[in-house]
C-alpha positions as CSV (number, residue, x, y, z in Angstrom):
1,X,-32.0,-50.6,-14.0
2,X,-31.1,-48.7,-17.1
3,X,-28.8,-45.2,-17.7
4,X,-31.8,-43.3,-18.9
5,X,-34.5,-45.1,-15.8
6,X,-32.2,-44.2,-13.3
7,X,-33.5,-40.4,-13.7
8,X,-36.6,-39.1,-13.5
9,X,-38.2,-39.2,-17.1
10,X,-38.3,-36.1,-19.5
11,X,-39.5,-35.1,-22.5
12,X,-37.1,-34.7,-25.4
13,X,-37.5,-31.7,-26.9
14,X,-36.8,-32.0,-30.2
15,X,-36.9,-29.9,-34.3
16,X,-35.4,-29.1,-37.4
17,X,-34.2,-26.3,-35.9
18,X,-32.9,-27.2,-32.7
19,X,-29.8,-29.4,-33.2
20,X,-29.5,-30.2,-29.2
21,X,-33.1,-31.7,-28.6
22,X,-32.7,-33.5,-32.1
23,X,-30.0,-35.8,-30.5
24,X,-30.2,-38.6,-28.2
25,X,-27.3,-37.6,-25.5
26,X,-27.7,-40.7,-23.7
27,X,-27.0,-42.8,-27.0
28,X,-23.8,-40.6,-27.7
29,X,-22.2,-41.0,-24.4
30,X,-22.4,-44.3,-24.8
31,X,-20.6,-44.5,-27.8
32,X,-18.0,-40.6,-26.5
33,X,-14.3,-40.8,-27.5
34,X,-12.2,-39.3,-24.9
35,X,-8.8,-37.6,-25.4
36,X,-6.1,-40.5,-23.7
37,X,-3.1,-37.7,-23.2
38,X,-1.5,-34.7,-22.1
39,X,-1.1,-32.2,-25.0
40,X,2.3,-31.4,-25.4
41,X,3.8,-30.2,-28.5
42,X,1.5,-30.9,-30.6
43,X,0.7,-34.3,-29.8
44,X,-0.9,-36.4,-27.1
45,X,1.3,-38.2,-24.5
46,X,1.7,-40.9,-21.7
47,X,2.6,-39.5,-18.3
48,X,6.4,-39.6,-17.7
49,X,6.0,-41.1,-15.0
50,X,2.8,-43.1,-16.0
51,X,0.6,-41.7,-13.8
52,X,-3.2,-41.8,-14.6
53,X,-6.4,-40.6,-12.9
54,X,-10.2,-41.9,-13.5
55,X,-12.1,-39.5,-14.8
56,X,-15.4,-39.6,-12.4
57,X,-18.9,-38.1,-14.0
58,X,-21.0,-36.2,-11.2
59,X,-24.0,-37.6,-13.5
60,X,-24.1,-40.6,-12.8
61,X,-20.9,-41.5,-10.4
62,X,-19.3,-43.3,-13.3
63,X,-15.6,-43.5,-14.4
64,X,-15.5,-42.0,-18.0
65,X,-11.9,-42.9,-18.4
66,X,-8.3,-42.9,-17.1
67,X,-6.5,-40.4,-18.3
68,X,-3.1,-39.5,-17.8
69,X,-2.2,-37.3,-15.0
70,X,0.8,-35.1,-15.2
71,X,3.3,-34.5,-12.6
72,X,6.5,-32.1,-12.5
73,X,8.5,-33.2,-15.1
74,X,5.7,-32.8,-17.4
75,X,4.7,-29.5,-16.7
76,X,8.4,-28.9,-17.0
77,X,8.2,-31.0,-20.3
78,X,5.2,-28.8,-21.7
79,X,7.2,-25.3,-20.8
80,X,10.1,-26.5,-22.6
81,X,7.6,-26.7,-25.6
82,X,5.9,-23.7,-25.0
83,X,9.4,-21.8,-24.7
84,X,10.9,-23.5,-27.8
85,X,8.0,-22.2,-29.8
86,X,7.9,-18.9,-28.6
87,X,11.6,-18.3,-28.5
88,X,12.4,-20.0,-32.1
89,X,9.0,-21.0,-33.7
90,X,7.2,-18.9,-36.2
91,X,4.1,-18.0,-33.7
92,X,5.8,-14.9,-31.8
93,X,7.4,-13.6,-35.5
94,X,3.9,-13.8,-37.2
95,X,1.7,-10.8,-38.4
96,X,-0.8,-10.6,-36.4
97,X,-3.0,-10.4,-39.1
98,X,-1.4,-13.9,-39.5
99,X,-2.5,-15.2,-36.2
100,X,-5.6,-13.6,-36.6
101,X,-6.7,-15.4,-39.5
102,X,-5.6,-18.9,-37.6
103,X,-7.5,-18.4,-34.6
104,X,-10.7,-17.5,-36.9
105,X,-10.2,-20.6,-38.5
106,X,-9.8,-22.0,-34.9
107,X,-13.3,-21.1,-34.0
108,X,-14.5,-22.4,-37.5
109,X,-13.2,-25.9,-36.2
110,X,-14.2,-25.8,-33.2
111,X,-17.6,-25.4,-34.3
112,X,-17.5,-28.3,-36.7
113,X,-17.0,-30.3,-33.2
114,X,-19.1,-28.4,-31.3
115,X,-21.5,-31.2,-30.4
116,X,-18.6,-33.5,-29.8
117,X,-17.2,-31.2,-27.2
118,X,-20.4,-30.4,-25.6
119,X,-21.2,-34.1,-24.9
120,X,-17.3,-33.9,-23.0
121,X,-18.4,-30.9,-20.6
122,X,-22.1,-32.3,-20.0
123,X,-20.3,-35.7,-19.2
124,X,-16.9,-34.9,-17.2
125,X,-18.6,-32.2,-15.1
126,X,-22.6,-32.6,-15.4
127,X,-23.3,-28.9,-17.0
128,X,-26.9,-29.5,-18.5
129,X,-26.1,-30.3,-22.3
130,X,-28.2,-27.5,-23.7
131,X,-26.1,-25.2,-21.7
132,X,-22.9,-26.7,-22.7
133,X,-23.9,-26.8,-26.5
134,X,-25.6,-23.3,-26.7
135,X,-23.6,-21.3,-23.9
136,X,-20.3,-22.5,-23.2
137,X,-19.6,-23.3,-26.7
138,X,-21.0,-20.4,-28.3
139,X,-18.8,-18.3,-24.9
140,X,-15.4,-20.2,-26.8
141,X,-16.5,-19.8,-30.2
142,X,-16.9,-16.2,-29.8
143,X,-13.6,-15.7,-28.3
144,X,-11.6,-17.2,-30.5
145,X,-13.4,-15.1,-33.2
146,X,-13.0,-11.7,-31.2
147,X,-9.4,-12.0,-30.7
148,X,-9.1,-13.2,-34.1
149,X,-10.3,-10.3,-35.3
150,X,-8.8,-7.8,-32.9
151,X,-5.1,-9.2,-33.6
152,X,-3.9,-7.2,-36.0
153,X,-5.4,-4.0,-34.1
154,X,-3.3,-3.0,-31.6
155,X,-1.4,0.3,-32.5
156,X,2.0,1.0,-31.3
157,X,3.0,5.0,-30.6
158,X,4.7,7.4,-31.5
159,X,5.0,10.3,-28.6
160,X,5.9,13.6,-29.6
161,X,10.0,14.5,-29.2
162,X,11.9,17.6,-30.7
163,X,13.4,17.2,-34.0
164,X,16.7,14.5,-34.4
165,X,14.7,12.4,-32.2
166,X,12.2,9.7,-32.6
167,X,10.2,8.1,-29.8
168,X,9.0,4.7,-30.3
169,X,6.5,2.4,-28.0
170,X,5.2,-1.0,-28.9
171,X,4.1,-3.9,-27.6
172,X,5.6,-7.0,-28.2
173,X,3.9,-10.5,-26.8
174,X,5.2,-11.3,-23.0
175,X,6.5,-15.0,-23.6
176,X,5.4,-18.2,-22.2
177,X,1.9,-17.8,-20.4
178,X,0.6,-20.3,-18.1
179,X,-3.1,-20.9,-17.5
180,X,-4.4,-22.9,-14.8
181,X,-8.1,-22.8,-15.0
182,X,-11.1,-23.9,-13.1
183,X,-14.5,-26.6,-13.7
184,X,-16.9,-25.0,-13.6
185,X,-16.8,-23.6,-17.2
186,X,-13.6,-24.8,-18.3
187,X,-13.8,-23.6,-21.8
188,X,-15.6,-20.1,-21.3
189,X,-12.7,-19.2,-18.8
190,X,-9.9,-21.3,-20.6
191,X,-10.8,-19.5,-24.1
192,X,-10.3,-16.0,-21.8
193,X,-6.8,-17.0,-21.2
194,X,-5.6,-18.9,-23.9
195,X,-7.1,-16.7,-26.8
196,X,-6.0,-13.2,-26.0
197,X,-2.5,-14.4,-25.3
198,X,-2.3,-16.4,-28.8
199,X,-3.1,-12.9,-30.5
200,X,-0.5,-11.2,-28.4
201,X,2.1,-13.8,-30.2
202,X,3.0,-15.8,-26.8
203,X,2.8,-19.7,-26.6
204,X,0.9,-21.1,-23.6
205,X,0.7,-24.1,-21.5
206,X,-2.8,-24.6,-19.8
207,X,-3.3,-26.5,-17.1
208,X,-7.0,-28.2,-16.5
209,X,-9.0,-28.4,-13.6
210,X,-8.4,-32.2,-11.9
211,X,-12.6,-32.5,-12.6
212,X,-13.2,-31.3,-16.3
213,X,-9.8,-32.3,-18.5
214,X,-11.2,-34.0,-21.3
215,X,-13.2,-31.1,-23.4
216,X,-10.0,-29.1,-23.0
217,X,-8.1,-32.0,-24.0
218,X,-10.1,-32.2,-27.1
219,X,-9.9,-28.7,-28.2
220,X,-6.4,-28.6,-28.0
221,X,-6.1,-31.4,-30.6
222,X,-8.5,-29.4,-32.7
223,X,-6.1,-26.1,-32.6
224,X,-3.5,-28.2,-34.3
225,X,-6.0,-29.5,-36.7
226,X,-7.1,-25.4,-37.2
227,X,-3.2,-25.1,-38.2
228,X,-1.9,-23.9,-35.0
229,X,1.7,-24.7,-34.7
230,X,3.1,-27.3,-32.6
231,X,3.8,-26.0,-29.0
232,X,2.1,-22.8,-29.5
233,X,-1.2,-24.4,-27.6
234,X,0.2,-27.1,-24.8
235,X,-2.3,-28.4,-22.4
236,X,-2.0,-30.9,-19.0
237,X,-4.2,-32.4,-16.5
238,X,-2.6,-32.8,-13.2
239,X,-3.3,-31.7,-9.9
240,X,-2.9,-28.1,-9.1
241,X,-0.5,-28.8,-5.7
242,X,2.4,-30.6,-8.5
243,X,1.5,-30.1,-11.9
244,X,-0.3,-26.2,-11.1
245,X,2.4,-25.3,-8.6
246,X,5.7,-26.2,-11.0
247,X,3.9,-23.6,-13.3
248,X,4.0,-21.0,-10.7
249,X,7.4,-21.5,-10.2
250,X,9.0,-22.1,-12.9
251,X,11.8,-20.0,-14.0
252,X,10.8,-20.2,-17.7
253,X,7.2,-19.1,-17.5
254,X,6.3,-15.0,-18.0
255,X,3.2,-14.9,-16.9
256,X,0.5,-16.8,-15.0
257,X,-3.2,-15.9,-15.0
258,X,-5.6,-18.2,-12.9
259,X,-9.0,-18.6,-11.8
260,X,-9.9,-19.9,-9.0
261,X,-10.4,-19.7,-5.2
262,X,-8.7,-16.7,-3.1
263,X,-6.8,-19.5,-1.2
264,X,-5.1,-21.1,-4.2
265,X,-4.4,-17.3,-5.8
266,X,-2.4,-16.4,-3.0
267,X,-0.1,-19.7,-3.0
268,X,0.3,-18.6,-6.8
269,X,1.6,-14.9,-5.8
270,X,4.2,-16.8,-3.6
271,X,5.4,-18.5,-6.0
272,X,6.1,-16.0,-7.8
273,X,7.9,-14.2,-5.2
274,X,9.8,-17.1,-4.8
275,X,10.6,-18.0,-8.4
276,X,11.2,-15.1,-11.4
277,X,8.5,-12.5,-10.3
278,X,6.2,-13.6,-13.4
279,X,3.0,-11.7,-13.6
280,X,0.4,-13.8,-12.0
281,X,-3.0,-12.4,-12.9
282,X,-6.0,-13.4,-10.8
283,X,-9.6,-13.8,-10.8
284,X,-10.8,-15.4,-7.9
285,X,-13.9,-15.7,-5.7
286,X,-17.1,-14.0,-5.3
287,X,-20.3,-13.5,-2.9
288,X,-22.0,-11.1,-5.1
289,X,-25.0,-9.3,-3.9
290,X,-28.2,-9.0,-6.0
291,X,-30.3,-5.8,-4.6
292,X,-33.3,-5.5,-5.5
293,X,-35.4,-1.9,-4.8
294,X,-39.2,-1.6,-4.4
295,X,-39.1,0.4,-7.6
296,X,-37.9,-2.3,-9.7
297,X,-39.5,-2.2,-13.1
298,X,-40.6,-5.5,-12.8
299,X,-40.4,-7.6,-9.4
300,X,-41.3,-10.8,-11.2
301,X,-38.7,-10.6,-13.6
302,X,-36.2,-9.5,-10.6
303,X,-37.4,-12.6,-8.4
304,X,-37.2,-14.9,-12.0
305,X,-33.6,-13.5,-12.6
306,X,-32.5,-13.8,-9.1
307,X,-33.6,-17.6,-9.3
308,X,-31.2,-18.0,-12.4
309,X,-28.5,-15.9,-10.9
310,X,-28.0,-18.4,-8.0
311,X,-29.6,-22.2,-9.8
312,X,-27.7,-21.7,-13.0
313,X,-24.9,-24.3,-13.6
314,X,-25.7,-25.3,-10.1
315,X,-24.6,-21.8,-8.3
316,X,-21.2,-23.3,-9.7
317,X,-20.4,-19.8,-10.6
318,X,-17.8,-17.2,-9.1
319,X,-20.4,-14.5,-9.9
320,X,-23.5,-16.1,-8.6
321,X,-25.8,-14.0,-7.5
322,X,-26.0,-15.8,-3.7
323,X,-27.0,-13.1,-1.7
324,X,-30.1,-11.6,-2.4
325,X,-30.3,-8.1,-0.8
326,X,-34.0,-7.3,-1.2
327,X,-36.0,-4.5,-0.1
328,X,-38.4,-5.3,3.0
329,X,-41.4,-3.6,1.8
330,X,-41.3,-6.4,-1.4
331,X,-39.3,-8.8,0.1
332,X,-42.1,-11.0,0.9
333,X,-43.3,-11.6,-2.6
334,X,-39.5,-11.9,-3.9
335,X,-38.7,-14.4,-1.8
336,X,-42.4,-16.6,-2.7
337,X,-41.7,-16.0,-6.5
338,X,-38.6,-17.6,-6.0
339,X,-39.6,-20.5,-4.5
340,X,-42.8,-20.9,-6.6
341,X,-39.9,-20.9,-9.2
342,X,-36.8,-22.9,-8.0
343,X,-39.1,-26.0,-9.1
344,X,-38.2,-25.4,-12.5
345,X,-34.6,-25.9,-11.6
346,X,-35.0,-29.1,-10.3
347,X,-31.9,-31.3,-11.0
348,X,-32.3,-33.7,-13.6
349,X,-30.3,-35.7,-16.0
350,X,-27.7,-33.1,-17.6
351,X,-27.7,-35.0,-20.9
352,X,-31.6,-34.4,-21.1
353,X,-32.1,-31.4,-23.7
354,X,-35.2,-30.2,-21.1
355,X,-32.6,-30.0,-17.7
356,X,-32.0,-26.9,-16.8
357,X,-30.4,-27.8,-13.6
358,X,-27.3,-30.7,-13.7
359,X,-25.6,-32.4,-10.6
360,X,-22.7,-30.7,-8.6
361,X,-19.5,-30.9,-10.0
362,X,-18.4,-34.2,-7.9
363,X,-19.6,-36.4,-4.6
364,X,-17.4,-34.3,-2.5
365,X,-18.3,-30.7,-3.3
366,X,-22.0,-31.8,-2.8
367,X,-20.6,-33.1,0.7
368,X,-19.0,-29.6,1.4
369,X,-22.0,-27.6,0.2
370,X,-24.3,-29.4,2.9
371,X,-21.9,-29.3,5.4
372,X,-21.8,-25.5,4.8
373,X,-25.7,-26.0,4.5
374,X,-25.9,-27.0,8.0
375,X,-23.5,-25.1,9.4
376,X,-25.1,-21.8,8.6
377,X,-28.1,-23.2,10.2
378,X,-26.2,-24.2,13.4
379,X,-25.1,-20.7,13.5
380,X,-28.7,-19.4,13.5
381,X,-30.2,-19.1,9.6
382,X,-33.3,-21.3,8.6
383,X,-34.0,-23.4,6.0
384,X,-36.6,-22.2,3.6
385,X,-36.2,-23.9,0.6
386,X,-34.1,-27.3,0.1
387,X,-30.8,-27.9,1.0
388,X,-31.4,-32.4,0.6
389,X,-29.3,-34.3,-2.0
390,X,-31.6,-35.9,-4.6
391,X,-31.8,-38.5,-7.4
392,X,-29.6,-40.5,-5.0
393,X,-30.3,-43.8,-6.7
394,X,-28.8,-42.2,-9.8
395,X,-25.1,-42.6,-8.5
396,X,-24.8,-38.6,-9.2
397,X,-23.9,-35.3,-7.2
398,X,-27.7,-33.4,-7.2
399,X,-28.7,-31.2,-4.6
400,X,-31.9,-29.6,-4.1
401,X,-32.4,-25.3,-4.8
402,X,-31.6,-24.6,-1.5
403,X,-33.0,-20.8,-0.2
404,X,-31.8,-19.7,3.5
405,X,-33.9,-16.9,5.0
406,X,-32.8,-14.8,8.8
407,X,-28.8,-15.1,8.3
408,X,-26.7,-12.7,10.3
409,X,-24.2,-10.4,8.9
410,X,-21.3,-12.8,10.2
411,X,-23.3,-16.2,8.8
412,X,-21.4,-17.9,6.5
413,X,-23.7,-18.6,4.1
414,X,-23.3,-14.9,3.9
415,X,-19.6,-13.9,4.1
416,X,-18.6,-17.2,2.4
417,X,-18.5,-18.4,-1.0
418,X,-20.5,-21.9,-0.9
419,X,-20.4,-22.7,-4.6
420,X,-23.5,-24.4,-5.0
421,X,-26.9,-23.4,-5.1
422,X,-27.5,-21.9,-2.1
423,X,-29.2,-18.1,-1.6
424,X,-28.7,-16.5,1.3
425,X,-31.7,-13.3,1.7
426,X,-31.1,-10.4,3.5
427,X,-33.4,-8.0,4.0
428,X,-32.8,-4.1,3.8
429,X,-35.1,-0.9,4.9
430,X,-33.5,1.4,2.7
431,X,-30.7,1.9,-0.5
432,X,-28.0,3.3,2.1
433,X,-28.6,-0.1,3.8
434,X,-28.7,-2.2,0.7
435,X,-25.5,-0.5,0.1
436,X,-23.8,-0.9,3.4
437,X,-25.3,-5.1,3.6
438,X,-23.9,-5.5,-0.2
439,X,-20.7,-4.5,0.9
440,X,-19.7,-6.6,3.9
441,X,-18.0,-9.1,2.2
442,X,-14.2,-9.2,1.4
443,X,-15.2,-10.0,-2.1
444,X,-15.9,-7.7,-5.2
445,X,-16.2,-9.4,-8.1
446,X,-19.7,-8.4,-9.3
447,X,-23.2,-7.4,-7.8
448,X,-26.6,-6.2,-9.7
449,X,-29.5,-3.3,-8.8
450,X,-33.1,-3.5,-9.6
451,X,-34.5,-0.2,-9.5
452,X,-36.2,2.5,-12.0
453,X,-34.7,5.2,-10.3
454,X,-31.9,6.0,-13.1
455,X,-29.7,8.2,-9.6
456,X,-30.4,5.1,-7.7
457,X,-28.5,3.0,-9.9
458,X,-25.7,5.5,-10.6
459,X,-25.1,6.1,-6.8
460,X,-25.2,2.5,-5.9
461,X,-22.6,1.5,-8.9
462,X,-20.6,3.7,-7.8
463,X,-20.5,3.0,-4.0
464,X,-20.2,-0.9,-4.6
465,X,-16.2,-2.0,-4.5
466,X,-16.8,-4.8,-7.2
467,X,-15.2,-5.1,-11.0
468,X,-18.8,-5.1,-12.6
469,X,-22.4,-3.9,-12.4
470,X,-25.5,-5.0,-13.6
471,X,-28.6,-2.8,-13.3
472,X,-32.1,-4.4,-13.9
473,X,-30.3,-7.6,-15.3
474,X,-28.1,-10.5,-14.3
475,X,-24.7,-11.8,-16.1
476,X,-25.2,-9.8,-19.5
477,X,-22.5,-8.9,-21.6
478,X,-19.8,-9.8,-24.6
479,X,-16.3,-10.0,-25.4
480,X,-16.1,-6.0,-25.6
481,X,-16.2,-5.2,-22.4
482,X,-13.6,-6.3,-19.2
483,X,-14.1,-9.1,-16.6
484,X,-12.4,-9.4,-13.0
485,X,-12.6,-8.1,-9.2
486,X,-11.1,-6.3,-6.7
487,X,-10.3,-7.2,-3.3
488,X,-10.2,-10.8,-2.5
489,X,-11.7,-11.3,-6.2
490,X,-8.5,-10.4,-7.8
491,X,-5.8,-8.1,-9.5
492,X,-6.3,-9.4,-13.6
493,X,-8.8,-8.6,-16.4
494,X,-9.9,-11.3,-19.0
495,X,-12.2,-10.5,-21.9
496,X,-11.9,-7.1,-24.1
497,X,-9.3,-5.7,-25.5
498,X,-7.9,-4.6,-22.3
499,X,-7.5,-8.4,-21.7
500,X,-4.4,-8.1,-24.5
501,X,-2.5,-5.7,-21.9
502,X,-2.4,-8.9,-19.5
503,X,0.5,-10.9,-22.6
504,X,2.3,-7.9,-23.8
505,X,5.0,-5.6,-22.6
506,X,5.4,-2.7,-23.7
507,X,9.0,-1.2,-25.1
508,X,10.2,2.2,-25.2
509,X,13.1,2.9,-28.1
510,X,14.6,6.5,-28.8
511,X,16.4,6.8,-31.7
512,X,18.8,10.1,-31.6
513,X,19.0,10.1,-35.3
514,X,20.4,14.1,-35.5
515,X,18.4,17.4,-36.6
């Protein structure tokens, strides 16, 4: 059987104009150079140890490559680069204007590759191609560009003080940042990390996710290329329990901002406690409620963005809209819209330009999403919709749109983040009970309202504990505006400006220079 028979055929959508159905994927992978070392100072090594990893694709089960895994020494080996570049490299001493202007240029190599590192995403963690090419791309591209441009404006002050004195307050970059970032859109939330603290002036060592190195990989060769000094932009694959944990406690690291599961963000606070105190900024899970009111201006287009909220990138998403809090009186015809539609998301073959649904990110998360498939079930949920692995003969990860109807308030498939796509429905009778249902959780990253009623959507924003909103939509936004949680969603903000205050610290000097 051939790659491309092994799926279910599609049709290639394909024009002028649209540069991702004009391509044959399948013919590219085929013929895909991956990155063959860890990033470190400016150039790609060999383990130190010579450790290597196969590189598995959830597409298709196939090795991709071995790459070289990193262990202690070279985390400690990319630190020492990162802290010789900040403390006696030209990156911290720059105008900003001056690192502005390279991170521009940045995005305007990046997107010379941008197919090139598109194919790497679809390929090392099965994120439909189109997706990869026209949303994660554009997601780095854009934030290069916006803290490019931002650099060089970031005002110091000047408090007021009685005359003979002058006050002074400005912000100077923290140091050596680490990143340690997660699969699931390891260059959206990588480029959220690594760009804003490149414009504060510090040097950074980023740390992959064990499933999705390679497109990371690649992009840090390119920032070299883009005229990014040597050491500035280190990055290692390893796995997080060596190669993540030596960056929480090393001595010479100033900060460390993650994303990932509440679990792994608490082992990263105690390393702090037990290393230097470094900042350690967080943004972690999420079981974010998507309420939808009788009044909503238009239930199909609630139902179609509740079905994108929870299928999209395979409910591989911290924000994932997997509880859907709907309103009894139209919960009915919510829940049928979203099953007549959950066929179009379908898993397919990611590299297909039509897929709009890809595999899970390996064999084993698809095992622990059915496992915690059936074990809401056992504890008394049904099965409406799903929940069977698919395109088995394939060799991939794919798992059915799975929607789970009559959960209790302590169900897992409630309280718990699955990671996969998986809704859980709960119906409400009124918005004090939406309000009370979408707040049961110990998360609050994010949550959405459907309603017309402009009070309603005030006084349910403000009652919901979580670091972002949506009314009558789903995941919109830009770079201008803040991203994190509260609670067990975290403590850090990426995106926006505010994002800059994460790599800075500020300085207070009084000069007593007489009246």
């Amino acid at each position: 059987m051939s790659e491309q028979s092994a799926f279910p055929s599609s049709d290639h959508a394909g024009s002028a104009t649209d540069p991702v159905g004009e391509q044959d994927w399948i013919a590219a992978a085929g013929q895909a150079v991956f990155p063959d070392g860890l990033w470190i100072d400016g150039a790609a090594r060999p383990a130190l140890g010579g450790d290597t990893r196969p590189v598995v694709s959830p597409r298709d089960g196939a090795v991709l490559t071995e790459l070289p895994w990193a262990g202690v020494a070279d985390a400690d080996a990319a630190v020492t680069a990162a802290r010789r570049a900040f403390d006696h490299g030209p990156w911290s001493r720059l105008h900003p204007r001056e690192r502005g202007a390279l991170l521009q240029n940045f995005a305007r190599v990046i997107e010379e590759h941008r197919a090139e590192i598109a194919l790497l995403i679809s390929l090392e963690m099965g994120k439909p191609i189109r997706q990869a090419y026209e949303i994660e791309l554009r997601a780095l591209i854009n934030c290069l560009r916006f803290y490019g441009e931002i650099a060089d404006k970031q005002p110091g002050e000047i408090p007021p003080t009685v005359a003979g004195e002058l006050a002074l307050v400005t912000r100077e970059p923290a140091g050596v940042v680490a990143a340690v970032v997660p699969w699931n859109f390891p260059l959206t939330i990588g480029s959220w990390k690594f760009a804003p603290a490149l414009a504060a002036g510090c040097t950074v060592v980023l740390k992959t996710a064990e499933q999705s190195p390679l497109s990371m990989l690649r992009v840090a060769q390119l920032a070299v290329t883009a005229g990014v000094p040597a050491g500035v932009f280190n990055v290692i694959s390893g796995d997080g329990a060596v190669a993540g944990r030596r960056l929480g406690e090393h001595p010479e690291v100033d900060v460390l901002t993650f994303t990932g599961s509440t679990a792994v963000g608490r082992e990263f606070l105690r390393y702090s406690a037990d290393s230097n105190l470094k900042r350690v900024h967080l943004e972690l899970g999420g079981k974010s409620p998507n309420i939808i009111l009788p009044d909503a201006p238009d239930l199909d287009a609630a139902a179609d963005s509740a079905a994108w909220a929870i299928f999209f990138n395979t409910g591989q998403m911290c924000t994932a809209g997997s509880r859907l809090v709907v309103h009894r009186e139209v919960a009915e015809r919510v829940v049928a819209r979203i099953t007549e539609t959950a066929a179009q998301w379908f898993p397919a073959d990611p590299l297909l330009a039509t897929t709009r649904m890809g595999p899970l990110s390996s064999a084993a998360r698809l095992a622990r999403v059915r496992a915690d498939i059936e074990a809401g079930i056992t504890a008394g949920a049904t099965l409406h919709l799903g929940g069977q692995a698919v395109l088995t003969g394939t060799g991939g990860s794919y798992l059915e749109p799975t929607v789970i109807t009559g959960a209790a308030p302590d169900n897992p498939l409630v309280r718990e983040e699955i990671f996969g796509p998986v809704l859980a429905v709960q119906e409400v009778g009124s918005e004090a009970e939406a309000i009370e249902v979408a707040g049961t959780t110990a998360y609050g990253l994010a949550a959405a309202v459907w309603t017309a009623d402009l009070g309603a959507a005030h006084r349910i924003s403000r009652a919901l504990k979580v670091g972002t909103v949506w009314v009558n939509c789903y995941e919109e936004g830009d770079m201008s505006v803040p991203f994190g949680g509260v609670k067990l969603s975290g403590n850090g903000r990426d995106k926006s400006r505010h994002a800059l205050d994460e790599y800075t610290d500020l300085k207070t000097t009084w000069i007593n220079y007489g009246g």
